[in-house]
N, C-alpha and C positions, 0 to 999 in steps of 0.2 A: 728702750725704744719700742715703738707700739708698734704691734702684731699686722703687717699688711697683708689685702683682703687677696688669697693668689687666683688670678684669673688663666684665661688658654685662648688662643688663638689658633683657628687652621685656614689654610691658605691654598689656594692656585689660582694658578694664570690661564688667562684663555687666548687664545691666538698665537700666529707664528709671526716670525720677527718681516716675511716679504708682505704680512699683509696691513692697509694703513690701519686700523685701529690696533690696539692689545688692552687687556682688560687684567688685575688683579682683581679676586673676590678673597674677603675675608672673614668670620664667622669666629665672636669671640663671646667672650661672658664668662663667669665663675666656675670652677668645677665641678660645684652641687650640679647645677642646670647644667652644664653643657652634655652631663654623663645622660639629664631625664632625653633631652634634645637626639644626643646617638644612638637610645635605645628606639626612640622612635621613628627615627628616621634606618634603624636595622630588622624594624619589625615591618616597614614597607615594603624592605627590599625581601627580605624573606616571605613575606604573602604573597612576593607576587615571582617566588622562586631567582632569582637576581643576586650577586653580590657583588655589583657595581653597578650605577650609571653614571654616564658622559653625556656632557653637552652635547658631543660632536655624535654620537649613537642615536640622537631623536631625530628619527628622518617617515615616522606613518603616524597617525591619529590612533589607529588601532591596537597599535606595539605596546608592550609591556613599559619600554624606556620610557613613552612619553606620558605613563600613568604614574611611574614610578615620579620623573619631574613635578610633574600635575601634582603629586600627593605630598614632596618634600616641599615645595612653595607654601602650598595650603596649610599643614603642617607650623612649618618652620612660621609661618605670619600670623596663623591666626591664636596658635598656644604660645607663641613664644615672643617674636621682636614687637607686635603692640602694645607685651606689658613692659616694656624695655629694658626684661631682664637677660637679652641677647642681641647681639647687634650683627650688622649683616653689611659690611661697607664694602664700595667697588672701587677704584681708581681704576680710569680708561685713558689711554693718550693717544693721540693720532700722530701717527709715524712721520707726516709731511709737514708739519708745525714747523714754527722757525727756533725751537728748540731742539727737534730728529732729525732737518733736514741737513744733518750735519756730514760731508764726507766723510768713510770713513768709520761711521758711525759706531760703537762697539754694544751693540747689542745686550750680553747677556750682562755686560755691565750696569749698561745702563736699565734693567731691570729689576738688580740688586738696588740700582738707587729708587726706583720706582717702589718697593717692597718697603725701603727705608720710610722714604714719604707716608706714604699710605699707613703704615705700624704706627711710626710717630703721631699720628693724627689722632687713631683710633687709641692711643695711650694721653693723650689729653681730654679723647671724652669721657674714658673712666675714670680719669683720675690715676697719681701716680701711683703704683703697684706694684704685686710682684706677677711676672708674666712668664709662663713659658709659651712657646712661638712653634709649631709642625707646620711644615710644609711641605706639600708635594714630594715625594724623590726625585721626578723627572727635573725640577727647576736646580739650573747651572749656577745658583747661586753659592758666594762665599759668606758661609753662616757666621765664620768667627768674626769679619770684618761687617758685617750689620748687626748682630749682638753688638758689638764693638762702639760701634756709630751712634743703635738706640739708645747705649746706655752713658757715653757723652753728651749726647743730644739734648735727650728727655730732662736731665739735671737744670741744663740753662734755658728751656723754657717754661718753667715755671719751680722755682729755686724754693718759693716763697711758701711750698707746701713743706720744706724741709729747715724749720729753725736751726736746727740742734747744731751745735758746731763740729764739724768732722776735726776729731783729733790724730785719726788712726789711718792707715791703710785699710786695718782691717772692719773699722766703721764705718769708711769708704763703699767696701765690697758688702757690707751688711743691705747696703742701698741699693746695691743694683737693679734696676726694673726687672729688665731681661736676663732670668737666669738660665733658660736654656733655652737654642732653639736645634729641632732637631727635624730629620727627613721620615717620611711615612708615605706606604702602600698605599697609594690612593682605593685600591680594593680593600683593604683592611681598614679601613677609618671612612665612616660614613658622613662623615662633619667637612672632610677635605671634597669626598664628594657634592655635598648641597654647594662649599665656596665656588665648586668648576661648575654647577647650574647655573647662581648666580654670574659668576664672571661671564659666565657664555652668555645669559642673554643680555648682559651691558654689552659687549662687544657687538652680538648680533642689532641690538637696537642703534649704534651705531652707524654698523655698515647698511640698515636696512633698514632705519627710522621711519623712514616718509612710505615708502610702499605698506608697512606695517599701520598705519596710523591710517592709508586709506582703506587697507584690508578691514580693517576692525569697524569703520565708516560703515563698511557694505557689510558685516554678516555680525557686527556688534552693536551697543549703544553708541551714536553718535557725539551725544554730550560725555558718557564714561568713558568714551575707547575701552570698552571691554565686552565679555563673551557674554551673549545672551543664552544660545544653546550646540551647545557643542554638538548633540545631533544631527543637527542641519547643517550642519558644513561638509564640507569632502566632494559634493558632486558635480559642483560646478569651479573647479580648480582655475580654469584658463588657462590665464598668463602664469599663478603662482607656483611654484612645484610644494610636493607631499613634506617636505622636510622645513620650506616657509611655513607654510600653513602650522605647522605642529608649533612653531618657535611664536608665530605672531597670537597663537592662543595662550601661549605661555607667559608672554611678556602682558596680554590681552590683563593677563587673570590676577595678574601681580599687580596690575598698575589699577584693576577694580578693590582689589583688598585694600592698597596704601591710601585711597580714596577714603574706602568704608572706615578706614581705622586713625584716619587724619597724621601719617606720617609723611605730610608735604610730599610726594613724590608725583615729578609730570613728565606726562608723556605727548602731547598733542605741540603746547610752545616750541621746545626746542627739538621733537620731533626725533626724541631720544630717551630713555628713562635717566631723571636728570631730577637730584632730590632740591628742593630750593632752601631745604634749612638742614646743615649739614649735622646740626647735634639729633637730628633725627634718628633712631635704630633701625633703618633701611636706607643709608645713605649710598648713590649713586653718584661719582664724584667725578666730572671733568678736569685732568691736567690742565692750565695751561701756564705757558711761558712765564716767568716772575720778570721776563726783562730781556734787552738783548744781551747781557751777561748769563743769560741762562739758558746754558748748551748741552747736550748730552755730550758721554763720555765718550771720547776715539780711542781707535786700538795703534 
C-alpha cells in the first residue's frame, strides 16, 4: 500500500457558549512546513519577550500583544498560506440560527460536532491522509469519539481514492486518516496560538462586522477596507474603544493581504471576513443549517 503524505493540524475555539457567535480556527499542512511555520511564529514571540498571545489579550495599538498578532498574520499570509503550502480555515456559527436555537441546547457537545465538520472539510481539501489533530487543552471535547467519527466519516466520502479491497481488520486500521488526536498548552505550541488569532478575528468580525467595515471607510482605503497607516490612528477614538480599534486593524490588514494575494476573501458584502471559494488556503467558513432536520445536540 502506498506511503501516505502525514499532515498536523492545531485547533481552537474562540468565544463562550452565552455569546451568539463561536468561531473554531484551524492551521494545518505537512510536518516539513508546519515545524518552518512554529519556528517563526516562536521567534516573534521571543523578540518581542512573550510566550503566548491570545485574541482576547489585544486590547492598545501600542502593546506587545497586538504586534505579536500584527506579526503572526503577516507572517503566516505572506510566507506561507499564498503558497498553499498551509491552510488556515475557520468555522463560525451563530448560536440563534434555527439549528442553536434549540432548548436545552448541549453546548460542549455540540462543539465536538462543530470540530468534526470543520476537520472533515479541511481533510477533503488535502486529500485523504494520514493526520494527526492537537487541540487546545481547554476544549471539553471527547477526542476518542471525533477521531472515531473522522475516521467513519472520511472513508464514505470519497471511497474512490481507496481501490484496494480491505481484506483485513488490520488493512482496515492501516487506513485510518486520523491517527492521533491529542491536547496541548496553548502556551507551549505557537501554531495553536496563530489558530485562537485567527478564530478571534472570525468571531469578532462577526459580532462587529458593520461598525469594522465603517471604521476602516474613515482611517483605511475605501475600495480595500484596509490600513493605510497605522500611525495616524489612535487620536481621534470617539465612539470606538482601544481594544476595537486594535482588532478592526487586525481584520483591516488580513482582509488587504487575501486581496493582494487573490485568496477570494471578503470583507465589505457580507460585512464579515467570509471566503467566497472555500478550497482557498484562508478559508472563512459560515455554518449554516443543512435543513429543519438539522438540530444541535441537547443534554
Amino acid at each position: 500500500m502506498e506511503k501516505r503524505i502525514a499532515l498536523m493540524a492545531f485547533c481552537d475555539a474562540s468565544g463562550v457558549f452565552a455569546e451568539h457567535y463561536q468561531s473554531i480556527g484551524v492551521i494545518s499542512g505537512t510536518t516539513e512546513i508546519l515545524c518552518k511555520l512554529r519556528n517563526d511564529m516562536l521567534k516573534i514571540l521571543t523578540d518581542l519577550g512573550m510566550s503566548e498571545i491570545k485574541f482576547s489579550d489585544i486590547k492598545k495599538l501600542d502593546s506587545r500583544e497586538f504586534q505579536a498578532a500584527w506579526r503572526f498574520f503577516t507572517e503566516s499570509i505572506n510566507n506561507y498560506i499564498k503558497y498553499h503550502n498551509v491552510r488556515a480555515d475557520v468555522l463560525t456559527w451563530y448560536t440563534a440560527d434555527s439549528r442553536h436555537s434549540t432548548p436545552g441546547r448541549d453546548d460542549i457537545e455540540n462543539l465536538g460536532r462543530m470540530y468534526f465538520h470543520l476537520l472533515r472539510n479541511i481533510a477533503r481539501r488535502w486529500g485523504i491522509t494520514s493526520w494527526s489533530i492537537h487541540i487546545d487543552k481547554n476544549e471539553k471535547v471527547d477526542f476518542d469519539v471525533l477521531r472515531e467519527c473522522l475516521n467513519s466519516k472520511i472513508y464514505q466520502i470519497d471511497t474512490g481514492q481507496f481501490p484496494e479491497i480491505i481484506e483485513s481488520l488490520e488493512q482496515l486500521k492501516e487506513l485510518e486518516v486520523v491517527k492521533e488526536i491529542s491536547e496541548v498548552e496553548s502556551h507551549e505550541e505557537p501554531l495553536v496560538q496563530l489558530a485562537d488569532l485567527f478564530a478571534g478575528v472570525a468571531h469578532f468580525s462577526n459580532e462587529k462586522g458593520t461598525e469594522c467595515c465603517e471604521w476602516l471607510v474613515t482611517y483605511g482605503n475605501p475600495a480595500q477596507e484596509s490600513l493605510i497607516d497605522l500611525n495616524s490612528i489612535g487620536s481621534n477614538l470617539g465612539e470606538y474603544s482601544k481594544s476595537e480599534e486594535c482588532r478592526y486593524c487586525l481584520i483591516g490588514k488580513i482582509n488587504e493581504l487575501c486581496k493582494k494575494y487573490t485568496l477570494y476573501v471578503s470583507l465589505k458584502g457580507e460585512k464579515r471576513l467570509q471566503t467566497k471559494k472555500p478550497s482557498s488556503p484562508m478559508n472563512f467558513w459560515t455554518y449554516e443549517p443543512q435543513g429543519d432536520y438539522d438540530k444541535a445536540p441537547t443534554s
